[in-house]
C-alpha positions in Angstrom: -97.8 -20.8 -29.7 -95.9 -24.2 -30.1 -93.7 -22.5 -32.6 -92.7 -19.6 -30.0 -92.3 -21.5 -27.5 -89.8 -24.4 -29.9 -88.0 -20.8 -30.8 -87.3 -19.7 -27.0 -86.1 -22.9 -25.8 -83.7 -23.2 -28.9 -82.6 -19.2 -28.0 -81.8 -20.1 -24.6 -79.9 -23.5 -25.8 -77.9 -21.2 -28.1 -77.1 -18.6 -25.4 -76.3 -21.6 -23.0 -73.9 -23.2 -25.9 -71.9 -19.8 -26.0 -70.7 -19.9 -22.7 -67.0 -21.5 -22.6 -66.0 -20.7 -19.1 -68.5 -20.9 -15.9 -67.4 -18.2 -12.7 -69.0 -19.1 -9.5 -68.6 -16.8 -6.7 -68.8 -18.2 -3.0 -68.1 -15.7 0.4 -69.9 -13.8 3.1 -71.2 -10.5 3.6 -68.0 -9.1 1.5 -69.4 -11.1 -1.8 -72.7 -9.6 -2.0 -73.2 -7.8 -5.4 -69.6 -8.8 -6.7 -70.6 -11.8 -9.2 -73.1 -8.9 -10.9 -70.0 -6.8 -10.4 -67.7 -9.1 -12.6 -69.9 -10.2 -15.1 -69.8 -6.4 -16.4 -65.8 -6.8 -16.7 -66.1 -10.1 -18.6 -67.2 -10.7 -22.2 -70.5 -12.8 -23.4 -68.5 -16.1 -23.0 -68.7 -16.0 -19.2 -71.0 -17.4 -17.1 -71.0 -15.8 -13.3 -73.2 -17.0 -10.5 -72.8 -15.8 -6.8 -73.4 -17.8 -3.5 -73.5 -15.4 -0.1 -73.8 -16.7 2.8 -73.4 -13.4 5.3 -71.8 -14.1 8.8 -70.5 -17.3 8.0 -67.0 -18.9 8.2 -64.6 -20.4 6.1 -65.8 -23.5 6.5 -69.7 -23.4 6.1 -68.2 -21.6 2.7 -66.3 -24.2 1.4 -68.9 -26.9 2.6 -72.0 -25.5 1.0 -70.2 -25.3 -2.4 -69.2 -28.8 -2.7 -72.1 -30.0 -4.9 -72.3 -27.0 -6.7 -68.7 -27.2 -8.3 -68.3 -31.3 -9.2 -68.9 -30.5 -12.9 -66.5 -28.2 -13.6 -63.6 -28.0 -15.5 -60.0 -26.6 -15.9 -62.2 -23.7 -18.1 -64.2 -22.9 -15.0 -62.8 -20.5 -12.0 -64.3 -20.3 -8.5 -64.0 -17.2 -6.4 -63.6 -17.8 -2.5 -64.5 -14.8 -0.6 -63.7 -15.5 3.2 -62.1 -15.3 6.2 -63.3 -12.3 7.7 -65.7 -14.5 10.4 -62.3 -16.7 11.0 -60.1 -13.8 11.9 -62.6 -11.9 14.1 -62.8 -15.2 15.9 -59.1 -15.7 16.3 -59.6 -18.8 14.1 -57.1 -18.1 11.7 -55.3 -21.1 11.4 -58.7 -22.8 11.1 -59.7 -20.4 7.9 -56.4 -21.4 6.2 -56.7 -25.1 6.6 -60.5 -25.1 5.3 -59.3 -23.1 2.6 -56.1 -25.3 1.6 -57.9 -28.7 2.0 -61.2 -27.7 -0.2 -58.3 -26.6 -3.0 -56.4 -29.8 -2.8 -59.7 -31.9 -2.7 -60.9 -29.7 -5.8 -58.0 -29.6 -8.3 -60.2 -30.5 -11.3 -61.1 -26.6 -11.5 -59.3 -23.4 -11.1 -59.3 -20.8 -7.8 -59.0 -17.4 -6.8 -58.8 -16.6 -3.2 -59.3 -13.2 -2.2 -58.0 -11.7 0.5 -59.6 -10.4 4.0 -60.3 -6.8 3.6 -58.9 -4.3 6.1 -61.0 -2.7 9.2 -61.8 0.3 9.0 -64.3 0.2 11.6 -61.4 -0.4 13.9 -58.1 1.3 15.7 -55.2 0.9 12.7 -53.2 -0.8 15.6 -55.7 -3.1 16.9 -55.5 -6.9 17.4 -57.8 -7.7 15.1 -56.5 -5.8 11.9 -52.8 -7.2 13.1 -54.9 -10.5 12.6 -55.9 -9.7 9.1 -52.2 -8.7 7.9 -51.2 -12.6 8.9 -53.9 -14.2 7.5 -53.4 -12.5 4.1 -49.7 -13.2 4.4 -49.9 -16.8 5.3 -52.8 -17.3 2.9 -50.8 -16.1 0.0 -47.9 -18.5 1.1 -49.8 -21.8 1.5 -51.6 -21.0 -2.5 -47.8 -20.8 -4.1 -47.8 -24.5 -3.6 -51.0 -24.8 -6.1 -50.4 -24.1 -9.4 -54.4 -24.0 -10.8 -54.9 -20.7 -7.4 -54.1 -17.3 -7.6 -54.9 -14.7 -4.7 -56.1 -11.4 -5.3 -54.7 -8.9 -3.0 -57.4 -6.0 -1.5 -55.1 -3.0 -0.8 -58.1 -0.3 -1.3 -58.1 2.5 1.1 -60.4 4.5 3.3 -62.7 5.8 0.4 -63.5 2.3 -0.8 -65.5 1.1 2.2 -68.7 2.6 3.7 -69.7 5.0 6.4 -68.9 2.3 9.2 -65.9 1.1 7.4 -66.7 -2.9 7.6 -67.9 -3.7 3.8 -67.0 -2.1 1.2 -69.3 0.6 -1.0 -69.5 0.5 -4.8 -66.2 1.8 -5.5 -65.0 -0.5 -3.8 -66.4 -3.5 -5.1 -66.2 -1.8 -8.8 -62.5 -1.7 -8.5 -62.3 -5.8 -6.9 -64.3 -6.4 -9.8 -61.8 -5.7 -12.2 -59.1 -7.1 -10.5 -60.7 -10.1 -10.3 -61.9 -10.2 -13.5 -58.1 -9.7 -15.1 -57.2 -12.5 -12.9 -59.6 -15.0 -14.2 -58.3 -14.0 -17.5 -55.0 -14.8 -16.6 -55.5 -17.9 -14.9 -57.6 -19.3 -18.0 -55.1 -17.7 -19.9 -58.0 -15.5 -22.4 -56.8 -12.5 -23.8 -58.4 -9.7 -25.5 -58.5 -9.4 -28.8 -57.3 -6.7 -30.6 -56.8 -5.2 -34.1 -54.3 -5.2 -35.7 -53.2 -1.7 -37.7 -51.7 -2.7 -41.0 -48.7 0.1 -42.0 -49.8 2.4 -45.2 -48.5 1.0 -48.2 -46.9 3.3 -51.0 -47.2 2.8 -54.8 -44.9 -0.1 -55.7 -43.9 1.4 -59.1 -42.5 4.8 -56.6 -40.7 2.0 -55.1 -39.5 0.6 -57.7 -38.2 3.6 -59.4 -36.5 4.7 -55.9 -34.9 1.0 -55.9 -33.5 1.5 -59.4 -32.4 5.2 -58.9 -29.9 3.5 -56.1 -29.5 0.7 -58.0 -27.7 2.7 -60.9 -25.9 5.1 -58.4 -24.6 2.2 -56.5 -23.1 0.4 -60.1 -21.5 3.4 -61.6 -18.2 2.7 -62.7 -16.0 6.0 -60.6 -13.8 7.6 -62.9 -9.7 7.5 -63.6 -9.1 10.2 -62.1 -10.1 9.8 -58.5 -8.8 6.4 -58.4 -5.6 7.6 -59.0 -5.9 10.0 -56.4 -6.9 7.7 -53.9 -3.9 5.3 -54.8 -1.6 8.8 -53.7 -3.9 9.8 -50.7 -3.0 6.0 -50.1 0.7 6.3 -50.0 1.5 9.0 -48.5 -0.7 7.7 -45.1 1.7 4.8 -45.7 4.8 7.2 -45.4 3.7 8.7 -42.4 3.0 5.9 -41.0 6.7 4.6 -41.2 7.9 8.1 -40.1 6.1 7.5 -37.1 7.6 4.3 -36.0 10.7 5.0 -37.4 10.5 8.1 -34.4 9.3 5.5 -32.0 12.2 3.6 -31.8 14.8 3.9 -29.1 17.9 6.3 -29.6 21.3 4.6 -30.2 22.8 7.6 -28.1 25.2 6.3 -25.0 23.7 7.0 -21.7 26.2 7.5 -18.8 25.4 5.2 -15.5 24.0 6.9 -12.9 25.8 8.2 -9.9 24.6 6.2 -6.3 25.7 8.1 -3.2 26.4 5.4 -0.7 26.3 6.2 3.2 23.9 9.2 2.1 23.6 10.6 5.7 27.9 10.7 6.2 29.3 11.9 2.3 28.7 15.3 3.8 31.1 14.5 6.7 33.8 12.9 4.8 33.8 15.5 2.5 33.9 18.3 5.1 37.4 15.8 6.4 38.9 16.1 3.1 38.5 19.5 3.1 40.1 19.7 5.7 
């Protein structure tokens, strides 16, 4: 039994050791399910945990997640998932300065901000959905200024969200998922790994003999012959080539000065007098 038991705990030690970056996913009701979500996108040397904490702001969000995210690093991402409470509330200049202050206090670790998801539950035109469209665009103006935050935009449509059109359904979340998994890749900067083809390879002695086949072609010696007709070929382009110029040049012919009729509108009437 003591062996087992010494054989588990150095399992889970191993299976602990392999995981280089730690994802930890804090938001409200639009969070639920999404750190399960991402873990399927990433590989085995991710580590995602998810914090919900439905009907809540910005603020309780970013103030419950303080202890948990003091011991990590530049190869740890956390996912902020908030807003909607803020906006509903007409709080959203509240949201963004929660969100901005818990970045700038946190810049030992790396952040992904996603944005407030659209209302379906509501008129396309209403106040509140108006609301949403400025958060998101001011939210994604105040991260530019951090250079360890990246914001994750959610453009999904009608068939992404439930019946009531609040939260999203699985599609949904499937499809933020991804998108938020190829973000964390990019701000970690992990790429996938892929193999590399190698090209077929012919028989070198084929490409030897092809080498030496052009080799020999090339260093023939031409014969008499067509030198001598290229030397003719040669001169007579020459030739016409002087003719040419030789025809380009101006004529030495005399050219007679041309006649100006001065007082245009009266030679006819003084000519008419003369007549006369």
């Amino acid at each position: 039994m003591k062996s087992e038991n010494r054989d588990m705990v150095h399992r889970a030690k191993n299976k602990h050791a392999k995981k280089k970056h730690k994802i930890i996913v804090i938001g409200d009701s639009h969070a639920r399910g999404c750190a399960t979500e991402i873990q399927l996108n990433l590989d085995e040397g991710f580590e995602v945990q998810g914090f919900v904490t439905p009907g809540t702001g910005v603020s309780t969000i970013t103030t419950s997640a303080k202890s948990g995210i003091q011991h990590l690093s530049k190869q740890d991402v956390v996912v902020v998932w908030g807003g909607s409470r803020d906006v509903g509330k007409n709080e959203t200049n509240k949201g963004i300065n929660c969100i901005q202050r818990f970045v700038k206090t946190n810049n030992h670790t790396n952040f992904i901000i996603m944005d407030v998801p659209h209302r379906y539950d509501l008129e396309q035109n209403s106040c509140v959905n108006k609301e949403v469209e400025k958060y998101n665009r001011r939210i994604r103006k105040h991260m530019k200024v951090f250079e360890n935050t990246e914001v994750v935009k959610i453009d999904l449509d009608r068939r992404g969200f439930t019946r009531h059109g609040q939260h999203m359904n699985a599609r949904g979340k499937e499809l933020m998922a991804k998108r938020t998994a190829s973000a964390i890749r990019h701000i970690l900067k992990v790429c996938k790994k892929t193999p590399i083809s190698m090209k077929w390879k012919e028989d070198p002695s084929k490409e030897n003999q092809g080498l030496g086949e052009t080799k020999n072609v090339v260093g023939e010696e031409r014969d008499p012959i067509e030198n001598q007709n290229d030397n003719v070929s040669a001169g007579n382009n020459n030739n016409r080539r002087e003719e040419d110029e030789a025809s380009m040049k101006a004529s030495r012919r005399c050219r007679k000065i041309p006649v100006t009729r001065r007082d245009d509108f009266l030679w006819t009437a003084t000519s008419k007098k003369q007549s006369r």
